[in-house]
N, C-alpha and C positions, 0 to 999 in steps of 0.2 A: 455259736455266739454271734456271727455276721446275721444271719437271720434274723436274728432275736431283735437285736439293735434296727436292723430293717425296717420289722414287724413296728416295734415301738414309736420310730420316727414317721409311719406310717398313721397310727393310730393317734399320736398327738398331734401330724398336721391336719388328720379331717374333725380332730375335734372344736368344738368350736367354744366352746364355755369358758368363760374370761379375758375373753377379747374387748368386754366393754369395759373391764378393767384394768387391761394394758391400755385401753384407750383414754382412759379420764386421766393414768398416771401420766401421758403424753401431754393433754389439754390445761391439766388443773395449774401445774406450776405459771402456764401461760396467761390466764384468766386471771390469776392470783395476783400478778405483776399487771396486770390492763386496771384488775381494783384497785389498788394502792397507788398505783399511778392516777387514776380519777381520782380516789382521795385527796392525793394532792394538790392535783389542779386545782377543788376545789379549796383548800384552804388558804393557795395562792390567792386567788381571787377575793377570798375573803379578808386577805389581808389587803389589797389594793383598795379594798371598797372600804374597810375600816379609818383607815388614812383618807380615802373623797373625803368620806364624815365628817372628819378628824376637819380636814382645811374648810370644808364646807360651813360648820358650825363655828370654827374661830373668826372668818370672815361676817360671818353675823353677827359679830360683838361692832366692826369698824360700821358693820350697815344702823347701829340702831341709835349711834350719836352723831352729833353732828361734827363736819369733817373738821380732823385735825391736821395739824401738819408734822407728827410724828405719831407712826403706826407703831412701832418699836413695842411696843405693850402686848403687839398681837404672837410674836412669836413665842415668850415662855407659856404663853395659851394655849396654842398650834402644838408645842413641842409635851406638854400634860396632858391634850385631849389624845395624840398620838401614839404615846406613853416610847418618847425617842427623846434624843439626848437636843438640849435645845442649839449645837451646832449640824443638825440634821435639819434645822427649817430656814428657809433661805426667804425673808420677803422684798419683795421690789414697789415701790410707788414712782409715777413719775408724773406730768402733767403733758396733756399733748395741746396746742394752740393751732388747729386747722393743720390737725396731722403730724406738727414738726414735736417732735420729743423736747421734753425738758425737763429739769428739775422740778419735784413736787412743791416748793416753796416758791418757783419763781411766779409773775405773773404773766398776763397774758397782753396783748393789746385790746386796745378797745371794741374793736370790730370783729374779732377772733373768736371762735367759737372752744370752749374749754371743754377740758374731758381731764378728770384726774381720776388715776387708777392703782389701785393696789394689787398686787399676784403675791401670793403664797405657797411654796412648793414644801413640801417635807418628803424626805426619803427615809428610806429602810432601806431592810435586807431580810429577805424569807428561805428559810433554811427548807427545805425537803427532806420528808423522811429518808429519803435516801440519797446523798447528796450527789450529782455525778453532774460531768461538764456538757451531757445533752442536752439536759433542759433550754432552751432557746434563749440567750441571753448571758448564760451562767457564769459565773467569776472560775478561775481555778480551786478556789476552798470549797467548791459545791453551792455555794448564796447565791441568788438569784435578787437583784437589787428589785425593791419597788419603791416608788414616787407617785404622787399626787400632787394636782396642781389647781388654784383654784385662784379664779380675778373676779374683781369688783370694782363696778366705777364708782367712786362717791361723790364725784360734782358731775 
């Protein structure tokens, strides 16, 4: 019986037939995870570029009239094109008179050179198909925040 078993252990290690597939069941699961993870990425990405759009084109509504002095109109725009709750969009206007910051309504002096600006940020949150805390950034629920942020001078 020790022979036998000998003999057998002998014969199944010089054979060689289906080692390329102990080898694929070693690799595949690896591969499998490297796809899904590209997947991911990219649809991360696609949601970051979704939202540029998203502020990019809301910002073109304050480019096409003439400058007001309440943007306030532009955010439930921002927060529809985005399709986010409109406490996800944050805008800021301010006026700068030779660099010094001010309020968007104040004026400037006479000699002073103007610059009035609008910024537009909206955030998210991009779930992963598989949620876990590596992904670079990640919250503890697995969400990985994204934002967009987009300025305009209008004077």
């Amino acid at each position: 019986m020790r022979f036998y078993l000998l003999k057998l252990f002998r014969r199944i290690g010089s054979n060689n037939r289906g080692t390329s597939i102990l080898e694929l069941a070693f690799v595949a699961p690896v591969l499998g995870m490297l796809l899904v993870g590209i997947a991911d990425l990219g649809r991360g990405y696609s949601e970051q570029f979704a939202l540029q759009q998203a502020a990019n084109r809301t910002l073109e509504l304050a480019h096409l009239g003439t400058r007001d002095v309440n943007y306030d109109y532009l955010k439930p725009e921002a927060a529809a094109a985005a399709g986010v709750p409109e406490t996800q969009v944050t805008l800021e206007s301010w006026l700068e008179c030779d660099g010094t910051r001010k309020t968007f309504s104040e004026n400037c002096g006479p000699n002073e050179q103007i610059a009035r600006y609008v910024t537009l940020t909206i955030n998210s949150t991009f779930r992963p198909a598989f949620s876990s805390i590596v992904y670079p950034g990640a919250r503890p629920d697995g969400t990985v925040p994204v934002s967009a942020k987009a300025s305009l001078r209008v004077q």
